[in-house]
Structure formats: C-alpha cells, structure tokens
C-alpha positions in Angstrom: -25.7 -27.9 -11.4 -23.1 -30.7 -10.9 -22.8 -30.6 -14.6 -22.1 -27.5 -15.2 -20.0 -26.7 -12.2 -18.0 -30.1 -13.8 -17.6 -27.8 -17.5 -15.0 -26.0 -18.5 -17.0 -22.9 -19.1 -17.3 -23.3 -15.2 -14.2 -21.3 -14.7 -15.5 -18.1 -15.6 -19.2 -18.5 -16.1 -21.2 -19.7 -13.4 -24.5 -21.2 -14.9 -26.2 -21.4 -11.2 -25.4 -18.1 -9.9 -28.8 -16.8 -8.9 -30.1 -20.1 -7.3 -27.0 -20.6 -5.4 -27.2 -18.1 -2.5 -31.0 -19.4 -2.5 -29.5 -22.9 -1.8 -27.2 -21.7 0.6 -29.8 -20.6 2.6 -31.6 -23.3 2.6 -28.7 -25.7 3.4 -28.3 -23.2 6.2 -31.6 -23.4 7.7 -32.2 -27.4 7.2 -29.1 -27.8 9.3 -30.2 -25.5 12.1 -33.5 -27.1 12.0 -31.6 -30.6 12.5 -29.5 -29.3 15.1 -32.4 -27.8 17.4 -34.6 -30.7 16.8 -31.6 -33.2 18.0 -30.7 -30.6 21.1 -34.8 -31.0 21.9 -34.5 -34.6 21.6 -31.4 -35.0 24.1 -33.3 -32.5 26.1 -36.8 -34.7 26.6 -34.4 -37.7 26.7 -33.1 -36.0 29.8 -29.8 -34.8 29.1 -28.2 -31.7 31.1 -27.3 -28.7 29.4 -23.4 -29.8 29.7 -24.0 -33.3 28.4 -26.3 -31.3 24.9 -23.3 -28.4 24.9 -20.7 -31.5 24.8 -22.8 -33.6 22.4 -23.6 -31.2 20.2 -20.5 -28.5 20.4 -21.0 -24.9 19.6 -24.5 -23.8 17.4 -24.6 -23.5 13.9 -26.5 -19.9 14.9 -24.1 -18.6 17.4 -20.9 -19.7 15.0 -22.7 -18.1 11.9 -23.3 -15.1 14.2 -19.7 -14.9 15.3 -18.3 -14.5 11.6 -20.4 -11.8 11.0 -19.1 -10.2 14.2 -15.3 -11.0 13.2 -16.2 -9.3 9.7 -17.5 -5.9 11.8 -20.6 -6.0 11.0 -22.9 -4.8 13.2 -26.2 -7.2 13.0 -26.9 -10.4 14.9 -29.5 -13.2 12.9 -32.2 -15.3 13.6 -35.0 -17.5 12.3 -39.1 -16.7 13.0 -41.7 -19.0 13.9 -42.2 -19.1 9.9 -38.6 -20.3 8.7 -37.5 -16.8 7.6 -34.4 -15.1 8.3 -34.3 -11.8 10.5 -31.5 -9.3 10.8 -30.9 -7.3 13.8 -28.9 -4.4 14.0 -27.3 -4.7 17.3 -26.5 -0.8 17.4 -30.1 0.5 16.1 -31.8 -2.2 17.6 -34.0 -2.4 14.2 -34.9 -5.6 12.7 -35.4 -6.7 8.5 -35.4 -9.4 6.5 -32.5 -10.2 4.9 -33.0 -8.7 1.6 -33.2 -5.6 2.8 -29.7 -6.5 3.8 -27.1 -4.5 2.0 -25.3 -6.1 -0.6 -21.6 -6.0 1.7 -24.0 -7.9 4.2 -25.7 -10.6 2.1 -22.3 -11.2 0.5 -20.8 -12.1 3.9 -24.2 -13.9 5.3 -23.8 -16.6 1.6 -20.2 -16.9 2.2 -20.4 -17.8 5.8 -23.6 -20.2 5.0 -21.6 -21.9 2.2 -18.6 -22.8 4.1 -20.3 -23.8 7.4 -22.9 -26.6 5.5 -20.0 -27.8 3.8 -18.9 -31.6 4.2 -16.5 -32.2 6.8 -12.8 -32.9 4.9 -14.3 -30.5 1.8 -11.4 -27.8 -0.1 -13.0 -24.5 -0.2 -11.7 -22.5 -3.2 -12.4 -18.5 -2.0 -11.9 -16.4 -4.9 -11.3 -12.7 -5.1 -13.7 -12.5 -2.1 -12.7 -8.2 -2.1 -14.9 -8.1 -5.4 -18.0 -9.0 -3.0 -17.0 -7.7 0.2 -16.0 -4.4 1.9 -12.0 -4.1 2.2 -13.3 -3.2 5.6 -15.2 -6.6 6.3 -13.1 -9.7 3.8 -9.8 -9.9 5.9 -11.9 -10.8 9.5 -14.3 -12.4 7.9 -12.7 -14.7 5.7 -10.1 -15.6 9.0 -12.9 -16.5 11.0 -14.6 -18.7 8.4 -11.1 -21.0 7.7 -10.8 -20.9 11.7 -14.4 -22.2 11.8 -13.5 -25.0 9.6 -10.8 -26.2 11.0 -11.5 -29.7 9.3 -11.8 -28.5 5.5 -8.6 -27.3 3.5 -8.7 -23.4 1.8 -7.2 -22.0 -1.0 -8.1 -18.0 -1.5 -7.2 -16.1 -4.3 -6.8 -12.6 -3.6 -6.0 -9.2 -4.7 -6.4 -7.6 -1.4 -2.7 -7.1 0.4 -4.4 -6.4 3.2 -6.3 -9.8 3.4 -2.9 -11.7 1.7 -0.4 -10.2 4.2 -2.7 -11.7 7.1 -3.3 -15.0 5.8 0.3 -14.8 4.9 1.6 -15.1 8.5 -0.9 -18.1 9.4 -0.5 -22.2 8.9 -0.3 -22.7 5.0 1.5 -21.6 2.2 1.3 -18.3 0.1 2.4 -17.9 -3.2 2.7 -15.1 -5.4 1.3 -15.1 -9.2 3.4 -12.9 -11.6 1.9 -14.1 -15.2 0.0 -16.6 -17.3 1.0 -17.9 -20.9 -1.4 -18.5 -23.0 -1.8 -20.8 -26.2 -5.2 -19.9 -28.1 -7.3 -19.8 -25.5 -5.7 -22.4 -23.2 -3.3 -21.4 -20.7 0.2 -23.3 -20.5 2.2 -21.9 -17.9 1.6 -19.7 -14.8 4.5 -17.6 -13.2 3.8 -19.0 -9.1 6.7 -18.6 -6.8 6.3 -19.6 -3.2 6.9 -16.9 -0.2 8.6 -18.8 2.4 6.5 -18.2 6.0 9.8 -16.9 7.8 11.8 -15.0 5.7 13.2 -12.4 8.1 11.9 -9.7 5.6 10.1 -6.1 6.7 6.4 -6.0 6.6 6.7 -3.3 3.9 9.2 -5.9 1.9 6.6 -8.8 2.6 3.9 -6.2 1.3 5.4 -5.7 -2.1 6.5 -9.5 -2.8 2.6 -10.2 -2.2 1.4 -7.5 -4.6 2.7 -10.2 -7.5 5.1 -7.6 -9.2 8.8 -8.2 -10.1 10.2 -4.5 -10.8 9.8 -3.1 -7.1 10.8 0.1 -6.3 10.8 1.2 -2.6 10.3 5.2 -1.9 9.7 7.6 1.0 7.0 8.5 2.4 3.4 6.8 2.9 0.6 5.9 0.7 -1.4 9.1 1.7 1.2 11.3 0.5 1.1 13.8 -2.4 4.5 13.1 -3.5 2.9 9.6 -4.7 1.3 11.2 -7.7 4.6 12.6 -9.0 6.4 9.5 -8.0 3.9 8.0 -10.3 4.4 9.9 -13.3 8.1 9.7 -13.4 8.0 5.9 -13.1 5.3 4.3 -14.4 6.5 0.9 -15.1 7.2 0.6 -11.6 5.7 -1.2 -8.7 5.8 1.6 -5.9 6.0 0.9 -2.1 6.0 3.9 0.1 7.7 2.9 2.6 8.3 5.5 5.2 11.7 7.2 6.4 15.2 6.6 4.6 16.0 3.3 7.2 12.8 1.5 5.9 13.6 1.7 1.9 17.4 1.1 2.7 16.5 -2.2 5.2 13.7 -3.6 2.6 15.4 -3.2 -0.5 18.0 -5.0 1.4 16.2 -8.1 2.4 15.2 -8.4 -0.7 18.2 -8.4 -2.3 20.2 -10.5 -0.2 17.1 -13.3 0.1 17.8 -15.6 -2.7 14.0 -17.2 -1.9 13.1 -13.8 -4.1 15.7 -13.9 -6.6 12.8 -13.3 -9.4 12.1 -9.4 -7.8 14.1 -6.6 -8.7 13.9 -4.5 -5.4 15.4 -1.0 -6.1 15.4 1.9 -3.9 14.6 5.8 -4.1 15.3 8.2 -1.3 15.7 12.0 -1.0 18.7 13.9 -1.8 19.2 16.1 1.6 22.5 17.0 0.9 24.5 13.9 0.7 27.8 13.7 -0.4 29.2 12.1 -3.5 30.8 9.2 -1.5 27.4 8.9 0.5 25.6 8.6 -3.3 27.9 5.8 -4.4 27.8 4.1 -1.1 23.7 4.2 -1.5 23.6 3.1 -5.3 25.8 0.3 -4.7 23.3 -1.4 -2.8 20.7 -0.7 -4.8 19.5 2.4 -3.5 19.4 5.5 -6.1 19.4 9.1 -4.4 17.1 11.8 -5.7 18.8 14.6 -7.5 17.0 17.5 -5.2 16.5 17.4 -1.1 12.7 16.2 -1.2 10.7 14.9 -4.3 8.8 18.0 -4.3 11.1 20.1 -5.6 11.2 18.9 -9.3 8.2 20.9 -9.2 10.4 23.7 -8.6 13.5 23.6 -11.2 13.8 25.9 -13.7 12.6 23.8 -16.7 9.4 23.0 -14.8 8.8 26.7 -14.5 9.7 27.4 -17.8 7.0 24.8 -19.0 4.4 25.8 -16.5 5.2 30.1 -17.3 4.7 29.1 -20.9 1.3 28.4 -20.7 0.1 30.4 -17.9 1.5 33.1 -20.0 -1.0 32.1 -23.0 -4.0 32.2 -20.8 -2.8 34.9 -18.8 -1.9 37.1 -22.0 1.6 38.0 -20.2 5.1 37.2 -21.3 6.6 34.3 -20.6 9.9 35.8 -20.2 8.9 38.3 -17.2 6.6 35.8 -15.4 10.0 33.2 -15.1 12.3 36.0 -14.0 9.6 37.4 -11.5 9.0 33.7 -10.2 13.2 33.1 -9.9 13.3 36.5 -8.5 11.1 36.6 -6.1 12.5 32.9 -4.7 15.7 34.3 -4.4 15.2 37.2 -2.7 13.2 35.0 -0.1 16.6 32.9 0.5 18.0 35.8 0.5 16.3 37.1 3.5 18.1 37.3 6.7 18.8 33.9 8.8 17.1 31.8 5.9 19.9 30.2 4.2 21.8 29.5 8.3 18.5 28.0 9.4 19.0 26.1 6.3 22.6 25.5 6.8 21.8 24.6 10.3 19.6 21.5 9.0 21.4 20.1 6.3 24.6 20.3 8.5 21.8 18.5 11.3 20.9 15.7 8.8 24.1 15.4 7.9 25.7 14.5 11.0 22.8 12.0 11.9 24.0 10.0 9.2 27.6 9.9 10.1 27.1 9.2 13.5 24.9 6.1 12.5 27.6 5.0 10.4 30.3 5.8 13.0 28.4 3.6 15.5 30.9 0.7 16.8 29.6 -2.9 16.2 29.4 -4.0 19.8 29.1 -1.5 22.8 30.4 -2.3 26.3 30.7 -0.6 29.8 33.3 1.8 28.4 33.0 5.2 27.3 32.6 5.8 23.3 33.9 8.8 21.8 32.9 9.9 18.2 34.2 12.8 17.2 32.9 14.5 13.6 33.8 17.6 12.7 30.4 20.0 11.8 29.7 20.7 7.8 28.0 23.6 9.1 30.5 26.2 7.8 30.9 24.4 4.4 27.3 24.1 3.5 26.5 27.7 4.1 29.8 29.0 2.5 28.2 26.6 -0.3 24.8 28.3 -0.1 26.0 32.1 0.1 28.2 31.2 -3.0 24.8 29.9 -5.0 23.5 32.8 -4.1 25.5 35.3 -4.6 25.7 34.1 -8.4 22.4 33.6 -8.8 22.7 30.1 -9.3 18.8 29.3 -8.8 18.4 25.3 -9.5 21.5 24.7 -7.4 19.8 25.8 -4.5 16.6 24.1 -5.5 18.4 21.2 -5.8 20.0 21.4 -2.2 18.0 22.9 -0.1 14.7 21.8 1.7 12.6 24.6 0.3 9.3 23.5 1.7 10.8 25.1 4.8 10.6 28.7 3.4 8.3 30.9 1.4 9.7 30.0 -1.5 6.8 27.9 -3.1 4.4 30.3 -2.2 6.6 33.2 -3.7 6.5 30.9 -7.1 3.2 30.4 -7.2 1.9 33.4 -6.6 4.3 35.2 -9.8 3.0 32.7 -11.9 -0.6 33.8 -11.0 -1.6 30.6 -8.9 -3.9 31.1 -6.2 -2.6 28.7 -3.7 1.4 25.5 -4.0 -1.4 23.1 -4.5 -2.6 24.6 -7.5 0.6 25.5 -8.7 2.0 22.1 -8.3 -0.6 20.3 -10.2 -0.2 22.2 -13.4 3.2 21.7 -12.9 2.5 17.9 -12.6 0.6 18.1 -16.0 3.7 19.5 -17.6 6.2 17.1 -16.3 3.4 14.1 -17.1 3.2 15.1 -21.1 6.1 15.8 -22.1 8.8 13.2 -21.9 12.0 15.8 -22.9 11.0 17.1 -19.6 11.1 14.0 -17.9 14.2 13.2 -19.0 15.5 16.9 -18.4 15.0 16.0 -14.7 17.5 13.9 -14.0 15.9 11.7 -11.8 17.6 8.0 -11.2 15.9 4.4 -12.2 13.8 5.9 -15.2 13.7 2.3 -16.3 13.3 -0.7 -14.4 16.6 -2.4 -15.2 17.8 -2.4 -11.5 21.1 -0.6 -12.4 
C-alpha cells in the first residue's frame, strides 16, 4: 500500500480502497484497546480518577463520539466484549453493527477514525469530503475533526460553499481554484488565487469568490426563487448569486470591484427596473450595475413577443388562430389595468419606490442634534399621467415594462386566453420559448447578455 499510495496513478486511482476503511478500524480499535489497558494500569497502580483524566486527557471513544455528534448524527458507539463495533441510535434507542450503518454514517465513522489514529505532526489532505457525506453532516463534521487535531496540519478540497465559507472564516488560508492547463496528460499550471481572511466583503460577495468563477453576476432575489430559472436561461455563461434586495447586489458588486485582492473577478450586477429614471440607470450602470428593462424579471414572460411565440404554438395544438388568441390575451390585460383604481394603486407604488430611493440618496453624510429637512416633490402625478397615456393608446408592452404586474390580474387574465390552466403553467411554456430561440432572447432587451463586464 505504501507503494502505490507513492505512484502517480495514486492521484486518481486508489489501489487500497476496500481494505482501507477495514484498516481504519482496526487502527481505531488497537488504540482504544491501548488506551483502556493503560487507564487500568494507572488505576491498579493507584492513581485517582483526576491524576488518569490528566495523564491520559480526553478518550479516544468520547472524542470519536463527539464528531459524530458535531456532524448531527444521531448515534453514539461502542465496542462489545468481542472487539466489534456497536451503533446506538440515541433517539430510537436501537442498537446494530456498524454495517448496517448507512452509507452517510460509515463515511463519517472512517473519516473520523482516520484522522484521530493519525501520527501526531501528520498533513491531512481531505478531499471533496461532500462526495461521501451528507451536505447536511460534512461542514460540522469536518470542523470538529481539524479542531480535534489540533497538532496535525489540513488541507480540504472542496466543492461545498457551505463547508468553504466556514472554514473560510477560521485560522488558515483559503484559496480559490479557477483552471488547470494541461500538456498531454500532465498538468502545467493551475489558476489559485488566495482570498485574503479580512476583506471587508459581504457574505453573499465572499460566497461567489469561493464558488471559483471569474464572470459573477449578482441578481435579486434568493436561491429558492422561480425567477432563478429564467435568470438562467438568459445568461448562461454566467455565475449567478442571488443575492436578496437591490442594497445587497449594489454593496457586493461594489466590494468586489473596489477590492484589488479580486482583481481577477468580474462582479457585475442585475437589479429590477421599478420605474427608475434615466439618470437613476446611468448612475447604476456606471458602477457596474445593469437595470432590467421591465419592473420585476417576471415580466419578460409577459411582452408581447413572448406571447406571440407562446400563442403560436398553443394555437397549433389548440387548432385556434394565433391572431385572436394574442389579441384576446392583450385585450383582456388591458382591460384589467383598465379597471377602476388599478393603474393609481399602481401609481401609488411606483411613486412609493421611487421616493425611497431619493430619500436614501438625499440622506446627509453625518447627522447631528439638529433638525434635517428633505424636501422631494411626489412623482405621483407624473407616473399616472404616464400610465393613463399608455393606456389610453393602447400601448401594451409599455405598461408591461413599467408596471409591477404581479400585483394585478393580469397574468392570470393571459394565461387563461391562451388556454393555460393556471401563471405557472403559462410561464413555463413561455420559458421554453424564450430558452430556444435566441432571436427572442435577443428581442428582449435584457442588459449583460455577455459576460464582458460592460
């Protein structure tokens, strides 16, 4: 075995692999056996229990036992009369031997053994321990184990942000692998840059250097969201970081930016439209942040071209015409805005949203014991003299562009004319469109198609 682990080979084919967790048991178990036969022998030599606890220090069982509890898992070990190993599940109260373990627990039981019959002063290489372990169980458990050992050195190769923004924060140093170049089968050159421990930078920033990616692009919204798919589609070269509200993408895309300890990421932002001004736009894209053409992401789904697409086939299976299912849809989402008090509430929120942002921006640098005064005048008569005009002329994608129209009936109105039973439903076919056909894509209008960082 020291041969082969010595070979080249050994990199990516592990000759051993079936006797080692066999051997790690056994390692485990000698040294147990060693430590209760010298805590017997301290005992008949007449030792107190505080001189054996400060001879011999914590127990190999109750350390082993602890990892397992760090990782969540919910069983407790121990050895029979006979040598073999007995799980417990502390919850059931049930008891089997360990290969009736599942494979999540045996994976974290040869781990543990591994690095707790290691040599004192031995490196520990740890890698991709998320292929072997729960998401769930790797990040506890592999932070207890390098805590246990606090007198060997670690390196863990990882995958798992979860697991790298944690070890990220602790003593060490992380690094983030973009690349490899290869030469035949020999690699030359690997693409590491080091992520300083302090860098000031949001967790959501930190998050995305760790994922290893250079092109960046920081979006609303969270990971659970069903905006994500769309987001997706439209830009696939893209490494995508939900990142919450507005404030987040603005702050991260920031950090990163003005951090020259990142200088090989392209950080680039995406936010929603909701009814900024031009100069508000070009304030945003100078710092790197693009605005989306509509108020929310959503309603791409909703522009005319997209129903077009989507009325073209649902007319084919429907046997209707395309031309009367399109004017029914636009029809019947105008009429909705067109319903008494819709387009004021609307007003009423754009015209809200709006003044939030100017009175962030009108917010004085330093504040004192005297009054402050800002004084804004309300957009609330322009943006509905703006909407009734739309209206009136039947200007259908200007209002989908402007307003927030997963506040009305509108979507439902849509989908129902085109013979959808539910949005949902609706909105995946449209998603279908917009993913195959690239005229489409383009027809949308949407910002940072490619990732140049302009």
């Amino acid at each position: 075995m020291g041969h082969w682990d010595r070979a080249t080979d050994s990199r990516y084919i592990d000759h051993a692999d079936s006797r080692r967790s066999s051997i790690a048991l056994f390692d485990l178990l000698g040294r147990i056996n060693s430590e209760s036969r010298r805590v017997a022998a301290l005992y008949d030599g007449g030792a107190s229990r505080a001189d054996v606890d400060s001879a011999v220090g914590s127990r190999l069982f109750d350390t082993l036992n602890t990892l397992l509890e760090r990782a969540g898992l919910h069983i407790e070990l121990s050895v029979t009369e006979s040598d073999n190993f007995v799980a417990q599940h502390k919850s059931l109260g049930s008891s089997y031997p360990i290969y009736l373990m599942s494979d999540g627990e045996k994976s974290a039981l040869f781990l543990a053994a591994d690095v707790l019959t290691a040599a004192p002063g031995t490196t520990i290489i740890i890698d991709e321990p998320e292929r072997h372990l729960h998401r769930s169980i790797s990040a506890g458990l592999i932070e207890a184990i390098i805590a246990a050992r606090a007198d060997c050195a670690f390196v863990v190769l990882t995958h798992d942000l979860d697991l790298a923004s944690n070890l990220s924060i602790k003593q060490g140093e992380t690094f983030s692998v973009l690349g490899v170049k290869w030469e035949g089968e020999k690699p030359v050159h690997w693409d590491i840059h080091k992520i300083p421990a302090a860098d000031g930078l949001s967790e959501t920033a930190r998050r995305a250097i760790l994922g290893g990616r250079r092109q960046v692009l920081f979006i609303e919204g969270d990971s659970a969201s069903l905006d994500l798919a769309l987001y997706r589609v439209l830009f696939p070269d893209w490494f995508l970081v939900p990142s919450g509200g507005c404030d987040m993408v603005i702050r991260s895309v920031t950090g990163l930016r003005e951090s020259q300890d990142h200088h090989w990421v392209n950080a680039v932002g995406l936010v929603d439209g909701d009814g900024r001004t031009i100069e508000e736009r070009e304030s945003l894209v100078n710092r790197g942040i693009h605005v989306l053409p509509v108020s929310e992401i959503e309603n791409l789904y909703f522009e005319s071209q997209v129903l077009r697409d989507v009325a073209t086939k649902q007319a084919q299976t429907l046997g209707r015409d395309r031309d009367e299912l399109l004017a029914d849809a636009e029809g019947r989402a105008m009429n909705t805005l067109g319903s008494p008090g819709t387009l004021e509430r609307l007003a009423a929120k754009l015209a809200k949203d709006a003044l939030a942002r100017k009175l962030v921006a009108h917010m004085p640098e330093t504040v004192g014991s005297a009054d402050i005064t800002i004084t804004i005048s309300s957009p609330y008569t322009e943006i509905l003299s703006e909407l009734r005009e739309y209206l009136e002329n039947r200007k259908y994608d200007e209002l989908v562009r402007l307003l927030p129209i997963r506040n009305t009936s509108v979507r439902n109105e849509i989908a129902g004319a085109l013979g959808f039973r539910s949005v949902s439903d609706y909105q995946r076919a449209a998603l279908v469109s917009i993913a195959s056909n690239s005229v489409l894509r383009a027809a949308l209008d949407v910002p940072v198609g490619n990732p140049t960082g302009s």
